[in-house]
C-alpha positions in Angstrom: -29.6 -11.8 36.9 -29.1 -7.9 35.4 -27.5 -7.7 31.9 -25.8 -4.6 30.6 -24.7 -4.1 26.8 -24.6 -1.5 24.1 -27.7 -2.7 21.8 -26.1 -0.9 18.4 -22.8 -2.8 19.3 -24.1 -6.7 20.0 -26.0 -9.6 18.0 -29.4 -10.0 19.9 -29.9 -13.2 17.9 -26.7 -14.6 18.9 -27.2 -13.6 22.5 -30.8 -15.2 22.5 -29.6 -18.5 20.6 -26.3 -18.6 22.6 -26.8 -17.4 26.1 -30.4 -16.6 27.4 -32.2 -20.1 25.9 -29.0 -22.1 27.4 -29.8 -20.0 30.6 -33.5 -20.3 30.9 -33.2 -24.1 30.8 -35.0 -25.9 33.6 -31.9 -28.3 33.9 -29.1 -25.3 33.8 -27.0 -25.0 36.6 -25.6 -21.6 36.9 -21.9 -22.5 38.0 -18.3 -21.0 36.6 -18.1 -24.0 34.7 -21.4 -24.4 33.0 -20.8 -20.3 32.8 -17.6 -21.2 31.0 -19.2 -23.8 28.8 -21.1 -21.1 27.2 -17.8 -19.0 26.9 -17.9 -16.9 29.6 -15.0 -14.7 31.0 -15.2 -13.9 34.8 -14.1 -9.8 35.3 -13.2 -7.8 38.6 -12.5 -4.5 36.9 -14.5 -1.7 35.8 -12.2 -1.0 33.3 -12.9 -4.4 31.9 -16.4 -4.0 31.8 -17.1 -1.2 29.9 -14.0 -2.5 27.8 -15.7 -5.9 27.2 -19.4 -4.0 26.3 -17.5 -1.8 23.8 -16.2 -4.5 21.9 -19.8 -6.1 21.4 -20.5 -7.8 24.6 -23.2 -8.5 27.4 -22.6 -8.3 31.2 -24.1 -10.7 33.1 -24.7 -9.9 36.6 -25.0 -12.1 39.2 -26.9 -10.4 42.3 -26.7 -13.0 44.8 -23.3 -14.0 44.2 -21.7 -11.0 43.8 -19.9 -12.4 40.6 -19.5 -10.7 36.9 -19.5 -12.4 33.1 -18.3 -11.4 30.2 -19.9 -12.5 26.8 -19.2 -11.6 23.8 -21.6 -11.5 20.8 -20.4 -8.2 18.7 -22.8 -7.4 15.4 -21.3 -8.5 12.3 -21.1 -5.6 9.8 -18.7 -6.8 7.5 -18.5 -6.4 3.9 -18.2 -9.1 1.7 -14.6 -10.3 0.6 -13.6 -9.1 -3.0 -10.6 -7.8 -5.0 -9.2 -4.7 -4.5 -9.9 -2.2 -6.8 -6.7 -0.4 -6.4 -4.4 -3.4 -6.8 -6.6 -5.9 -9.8 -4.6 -8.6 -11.2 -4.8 -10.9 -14.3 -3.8 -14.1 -13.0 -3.4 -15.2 -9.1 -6.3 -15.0 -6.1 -9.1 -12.2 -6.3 -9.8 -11.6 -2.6 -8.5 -8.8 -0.1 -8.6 -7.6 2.9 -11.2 -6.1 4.8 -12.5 -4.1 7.4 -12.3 -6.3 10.2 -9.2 -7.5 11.4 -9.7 -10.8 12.6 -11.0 -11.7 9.2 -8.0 -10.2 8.1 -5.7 -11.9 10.0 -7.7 -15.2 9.1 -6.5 -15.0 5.4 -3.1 -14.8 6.0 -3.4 -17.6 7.9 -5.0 -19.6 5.5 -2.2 -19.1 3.2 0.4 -19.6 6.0 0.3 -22.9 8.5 2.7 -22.8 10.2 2.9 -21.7 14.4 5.9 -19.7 13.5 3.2 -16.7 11.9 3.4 -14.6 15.2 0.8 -11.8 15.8 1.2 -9.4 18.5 -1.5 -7.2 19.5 -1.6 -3.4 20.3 -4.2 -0.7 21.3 -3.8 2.9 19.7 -5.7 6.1 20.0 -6.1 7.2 23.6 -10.0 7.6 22.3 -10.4 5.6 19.9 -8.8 2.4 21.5 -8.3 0.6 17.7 -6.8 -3.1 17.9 -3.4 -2.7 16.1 -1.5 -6.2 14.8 2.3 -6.3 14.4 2.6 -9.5 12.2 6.1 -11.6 11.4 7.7 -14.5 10.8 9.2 -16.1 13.6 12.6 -17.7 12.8 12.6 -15.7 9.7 11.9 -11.6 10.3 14.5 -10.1 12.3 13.6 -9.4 16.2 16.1 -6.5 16.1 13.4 -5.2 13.5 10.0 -6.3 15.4 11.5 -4.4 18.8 12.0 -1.5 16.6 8.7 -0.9 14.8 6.9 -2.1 18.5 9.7 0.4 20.5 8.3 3.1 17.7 4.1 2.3 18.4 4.5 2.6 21.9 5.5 6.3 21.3 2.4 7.1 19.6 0.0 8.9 22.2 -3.2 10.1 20.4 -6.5 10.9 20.5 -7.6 8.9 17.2 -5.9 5.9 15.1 -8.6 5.4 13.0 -6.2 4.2 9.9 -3.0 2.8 8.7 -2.3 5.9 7.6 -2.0 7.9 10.8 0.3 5.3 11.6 2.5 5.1 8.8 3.4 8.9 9.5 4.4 8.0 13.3 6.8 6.0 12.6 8.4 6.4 8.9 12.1 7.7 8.9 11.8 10.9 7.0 8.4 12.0 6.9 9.2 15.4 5.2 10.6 12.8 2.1 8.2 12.4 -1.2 8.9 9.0 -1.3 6.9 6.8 0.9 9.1 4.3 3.0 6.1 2.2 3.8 4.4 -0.6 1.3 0.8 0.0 1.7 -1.6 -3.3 0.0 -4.9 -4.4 0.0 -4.2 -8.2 -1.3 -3.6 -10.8 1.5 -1.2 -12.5 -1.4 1.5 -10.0 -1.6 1.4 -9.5 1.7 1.8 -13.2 2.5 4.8 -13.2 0.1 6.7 -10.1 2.0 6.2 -12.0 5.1 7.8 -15.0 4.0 10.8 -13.0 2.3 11.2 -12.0 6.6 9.1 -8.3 6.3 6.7 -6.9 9.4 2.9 -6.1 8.5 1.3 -4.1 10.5 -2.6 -4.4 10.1 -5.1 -2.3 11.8 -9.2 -2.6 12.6 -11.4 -0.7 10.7 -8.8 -0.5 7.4 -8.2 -3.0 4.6 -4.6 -1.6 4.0 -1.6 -3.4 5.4 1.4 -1.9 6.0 5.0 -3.5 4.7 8.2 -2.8 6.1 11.3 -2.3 5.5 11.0 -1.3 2.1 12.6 -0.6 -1.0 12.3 1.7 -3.7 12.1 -1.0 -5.9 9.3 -3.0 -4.2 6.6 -0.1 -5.3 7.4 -1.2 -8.7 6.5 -5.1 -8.3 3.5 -6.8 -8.9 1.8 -9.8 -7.9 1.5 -10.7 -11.5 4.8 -10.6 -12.4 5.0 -13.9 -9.9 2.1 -15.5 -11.3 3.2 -15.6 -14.8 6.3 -16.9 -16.6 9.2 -15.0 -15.6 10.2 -13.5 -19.4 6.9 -11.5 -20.0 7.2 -10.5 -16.2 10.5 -9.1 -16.6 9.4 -7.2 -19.8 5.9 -6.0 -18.0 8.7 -4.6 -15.2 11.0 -3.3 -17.4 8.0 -1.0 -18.8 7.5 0.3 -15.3 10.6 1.6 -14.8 10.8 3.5 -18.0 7.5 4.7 -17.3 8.9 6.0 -14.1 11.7 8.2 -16.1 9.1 9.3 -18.9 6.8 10.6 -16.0 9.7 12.3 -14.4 11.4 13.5 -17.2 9.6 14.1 -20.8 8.0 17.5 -19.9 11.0 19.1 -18.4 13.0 17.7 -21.5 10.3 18.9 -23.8 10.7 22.4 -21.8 14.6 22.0 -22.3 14.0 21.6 -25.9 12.1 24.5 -26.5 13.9 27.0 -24.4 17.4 26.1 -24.8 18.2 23.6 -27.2 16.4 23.7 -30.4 19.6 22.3 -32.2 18.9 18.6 -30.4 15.4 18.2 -32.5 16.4 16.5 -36.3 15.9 18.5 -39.4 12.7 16.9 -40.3 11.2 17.7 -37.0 12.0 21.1 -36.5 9.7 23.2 -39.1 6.3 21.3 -37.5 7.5 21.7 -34.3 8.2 25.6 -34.8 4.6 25.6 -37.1 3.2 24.2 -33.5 4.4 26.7 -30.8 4.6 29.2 -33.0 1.9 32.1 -32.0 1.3 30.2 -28.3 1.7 33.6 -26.0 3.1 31.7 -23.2 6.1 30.0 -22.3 6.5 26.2 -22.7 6.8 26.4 -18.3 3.4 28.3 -18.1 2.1 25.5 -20.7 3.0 22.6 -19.0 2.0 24.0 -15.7 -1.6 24.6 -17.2 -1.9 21.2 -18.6 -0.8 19.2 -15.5 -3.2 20.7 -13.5 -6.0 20.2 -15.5 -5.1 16.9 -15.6 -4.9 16.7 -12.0 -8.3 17.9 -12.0 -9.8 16.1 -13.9 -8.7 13.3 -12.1 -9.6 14.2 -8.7 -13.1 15.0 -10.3 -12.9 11.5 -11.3 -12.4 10.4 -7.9 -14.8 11.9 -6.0 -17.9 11.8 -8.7 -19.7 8.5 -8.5 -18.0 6.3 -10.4 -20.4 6.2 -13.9 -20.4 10.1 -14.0 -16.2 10.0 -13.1 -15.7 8.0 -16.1 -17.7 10.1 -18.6 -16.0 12.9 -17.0 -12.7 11.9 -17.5 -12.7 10.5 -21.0 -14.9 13.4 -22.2 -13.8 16.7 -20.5 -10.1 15.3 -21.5 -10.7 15.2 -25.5 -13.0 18.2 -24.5 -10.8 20.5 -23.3 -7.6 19.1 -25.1 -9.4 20.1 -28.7 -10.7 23.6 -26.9 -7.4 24.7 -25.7 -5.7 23.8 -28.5 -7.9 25.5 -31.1 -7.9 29.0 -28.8 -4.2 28.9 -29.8 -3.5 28.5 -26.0 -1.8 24.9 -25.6 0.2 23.7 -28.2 -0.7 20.1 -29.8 3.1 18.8 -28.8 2.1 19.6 -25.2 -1.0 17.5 -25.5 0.6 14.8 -26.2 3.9 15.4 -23.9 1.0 15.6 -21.0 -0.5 12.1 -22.2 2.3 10.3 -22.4 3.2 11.9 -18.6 0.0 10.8 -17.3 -0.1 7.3 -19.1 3.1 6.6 -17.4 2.5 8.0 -14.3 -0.7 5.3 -13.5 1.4 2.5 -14.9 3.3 2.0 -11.2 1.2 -0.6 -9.1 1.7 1.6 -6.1 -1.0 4.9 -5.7 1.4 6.1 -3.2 4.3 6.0 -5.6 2.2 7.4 -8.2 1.3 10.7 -6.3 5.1 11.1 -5.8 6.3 10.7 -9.6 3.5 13.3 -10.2 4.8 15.9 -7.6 8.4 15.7 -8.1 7.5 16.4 -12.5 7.1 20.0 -11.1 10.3 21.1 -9.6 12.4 19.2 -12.6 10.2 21.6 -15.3 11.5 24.4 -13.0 15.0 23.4 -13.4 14.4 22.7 -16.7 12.9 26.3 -17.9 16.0 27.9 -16.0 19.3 26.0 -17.1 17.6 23.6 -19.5 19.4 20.3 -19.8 22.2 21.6 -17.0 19.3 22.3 -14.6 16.9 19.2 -15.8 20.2 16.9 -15.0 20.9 18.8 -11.2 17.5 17.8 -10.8 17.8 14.1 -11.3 21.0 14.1 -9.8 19.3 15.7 -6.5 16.6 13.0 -7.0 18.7 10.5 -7.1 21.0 11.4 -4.2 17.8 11.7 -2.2 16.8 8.4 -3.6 20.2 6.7 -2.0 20.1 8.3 1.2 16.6 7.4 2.4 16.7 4.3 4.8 13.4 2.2 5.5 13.8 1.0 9.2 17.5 0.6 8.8 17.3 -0.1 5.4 19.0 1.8 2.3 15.9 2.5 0.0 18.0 2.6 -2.9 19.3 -1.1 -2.4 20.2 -3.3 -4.0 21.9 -0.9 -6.4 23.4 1.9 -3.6 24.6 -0.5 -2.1 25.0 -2.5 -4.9 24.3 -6.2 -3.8 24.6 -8.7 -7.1 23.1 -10.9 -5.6 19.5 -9.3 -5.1 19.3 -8.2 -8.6 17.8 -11.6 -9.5 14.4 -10.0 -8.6 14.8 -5.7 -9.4 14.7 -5.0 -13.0 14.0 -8.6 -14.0 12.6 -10.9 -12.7 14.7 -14.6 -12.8 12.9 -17.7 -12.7 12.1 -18.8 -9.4 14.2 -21.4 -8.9 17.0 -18.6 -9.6 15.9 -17.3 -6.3 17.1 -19.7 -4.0 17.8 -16.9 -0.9 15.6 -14.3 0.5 16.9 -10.6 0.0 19.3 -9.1 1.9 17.4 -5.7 2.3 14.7 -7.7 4.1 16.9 -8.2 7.2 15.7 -11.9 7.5 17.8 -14.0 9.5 17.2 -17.1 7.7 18.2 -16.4 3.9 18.0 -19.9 2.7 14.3 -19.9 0.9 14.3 -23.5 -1.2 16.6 -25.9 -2.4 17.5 -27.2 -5.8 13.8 -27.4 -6.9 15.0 -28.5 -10.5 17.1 -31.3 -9.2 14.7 -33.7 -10.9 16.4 -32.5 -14.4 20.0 -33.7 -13.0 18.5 -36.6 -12.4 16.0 -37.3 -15.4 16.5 -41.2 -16.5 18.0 -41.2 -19.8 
């Protein structure tokens, strides 16, 4: 007997307590069932050997019967499971996903029984060789839709995969849009939720993110706690995050507007301590507002990258830091510090980092448009915005739906969110085939004794 096996890739102590004792027993017989027994894999290929020892595994030769095994005992470097950072809640489940996909792929099923989960397995990166998994409901998702997204990963012929990221911009529809088109999450509960509304998640090894699709605008801007608590203070909670969206959008080119072009808009009362405030600032409100969003943006990214103690003393103190310094060098003007908090605030209020990033780029071409035309050019802007908004699809999807199209029906769960028992059908942009989701789950109230 010969074994061959990459030692930084295998368990030794499940090899010894699992194969060789078993092996060196007096009593073994070494036969292809007892081999079996000790799950064992007969291969003929070289391509499945070194295939097999990359993935964690030991290759058992057998000399005098010309015969190879395959055993697998890969080292287990997983991290513990524990909330996402990126995505914390206040009520609802605290776990997410990890590095490993099979670990991944174990939590959903947890949450899921049912033989109609389907996972289909893919290998990307022509180097790399990462284990892909296209996940769906059967009897639920739409096979036009699975065929698509699986038509669409065949096409990708790379080196490297080495996240869902790479992927996400192989097969989005318009990857030259702002707007992502693709749900990325890091909780197996939200993404146990899309699956069951008839959505595809496509999971890869070595990555905690998921990927959702098809996708709506919309869906960036719910929660999983707006599910997990009553649906009036949801509905407010989602309310707020839409007019955050507008504020972070729209309040510094409207300031700019103000300033530049329409003075007579501001009340009486305002008007003398607004003038007091710009008054003797050598730049122009554009130049201003430029200077303070990127410092913000800075700071931010310093934020980031520092270790994590050292990122939040950064942030906190070189904000009030350089807010009082700039505005006492008559540089900045106080309005525009607090026209730039509001804007950030409102910006981080949206549960979706990928949305975020996008309703901080696009602040910059509206306080263009608004320096040039003022409200004429600020308004072009939105209107552009919006146009772009309605003509994005998401696999087949309008990414401005339900409004454009406008489908009643799916409002239930967009700016409000109804009581569940409202929500007796799944939504249309999901493609499902099977809308019905529950019956009448208050029928106990038609028929409480009296």
């Amino acid at each position: 007997m010969r074994f061959c096996f990459l030692e930084t890739l295998v368990s030794p102590d499940k090899f010894k307590e699992l194969l060789l004792i078993p092996l060196l027993l007096e009593d073994f017989q070494i036969t292809r069932d007892e081999l079996k027994s000790l799950n064992g894999a007969p291969v003929d290929t070289h391509k499945d050997m070194v295939s097999g020892i990359l993935n964690g595994g030991y290759i058992l030769f057998l000399c005098d019967r010309d015969e190879t095994w395959l055993f697998t005992f890969p080292k287990d470097n997983q991290r513990a499971i524990q909330e996402p950072i990126n995505e914390a809640v206040v009520r609802g489940s605290h776990d997410g996903f990890v590095e490993k996909l099979e670990t991944n792929i174990s939590q959903l099923r947890l949450r899921i029984k049912n033989p109609e989960l389907t996972v289909n397995y893919h290998e990307l990166g022509d180097k790399t060789k990462t284990k892909v998994a296209v996940i769906f409901m059967k009897g639920i998702s739409d096979e036009n839709i699975v065929e698509e997204v699986e038509r669409r990963l065949s096409y990708i012929s790379t080196d490297m995969v080495l996240s869902p990221g790479y992927i996400e911009e192989f097969i989005e529809d318009d990857p030259f849009s702002l707007f992502p088109q693709i749900l990325n999450t890091e909780r197996p509960d939200r993404t146990v939720a899309n699956l069951m509304e008839g959505r595809i998640i496509i999971i890869g090894d070595g990555s905690p993110t998921a990927l959702i699709l098809p996708i709506t605008f919309f869906a960036f801007y719910q929660s999983s706690d707006d599910y997990n608590s009553r649906w009036i203070p949801s509905s407010f909670v989602r309310l707020l995050r839409y007019v955050s969206f507008l504020i972070a959008i729209t309040l510094p080119a409207f300031y700019i507007a103000i300033i530049a072009f329409h003075l007579e808009v501001i009340p009486h009362e305002l008007i003398i301590p607004l003038k007091g405030s710009v008054e003797g600032i050598p730049y122009p409100p554009l130049l201003e507002a430029f200077f303070m969003e990127i410092t913000i943006e800075l700071i931010r990214e310093a934020g980031i990258r520092l270790p994590r103690p050292i990122g939040q003393t950064i942030g906190i103190v070189g904000g009030l830091v350089i807010g009082d310094a700039v505005v006492s060098a008559g540089l900045i003007s106080n309005i525009m510090i607090v026209i730039v908090a509001v804007t950030a605030i409102s910006a981080f209020v949206v549960p979706s980092n990928e949305m975020s990033t996008t309703v901080r780029l696009i602040r910059f071409p509206l306080m263009v448009a608004a320096s040039i035309l003022g409200f004429v050019g600020l308004t072009f802007g939105l209107i552009f915005v919006f146009i772009k908004l309605c003509k994005l699809e998401s696999f087949g999807v309008p990414y401005f739906s339900p409004l454009a199209p406008l489908q009643v029906r799916d409002l239930k769960d967009t700016f409000l969110r109804l009581p569940l028992w409202k929500m007796d059908k799944r939504p249309r942009n999901s493609l499902a085939v099977n809308i019905r989701r529950q019956q009448d789950t208050r029928g106990w109230k038609k028929n409480e004794p009296k």
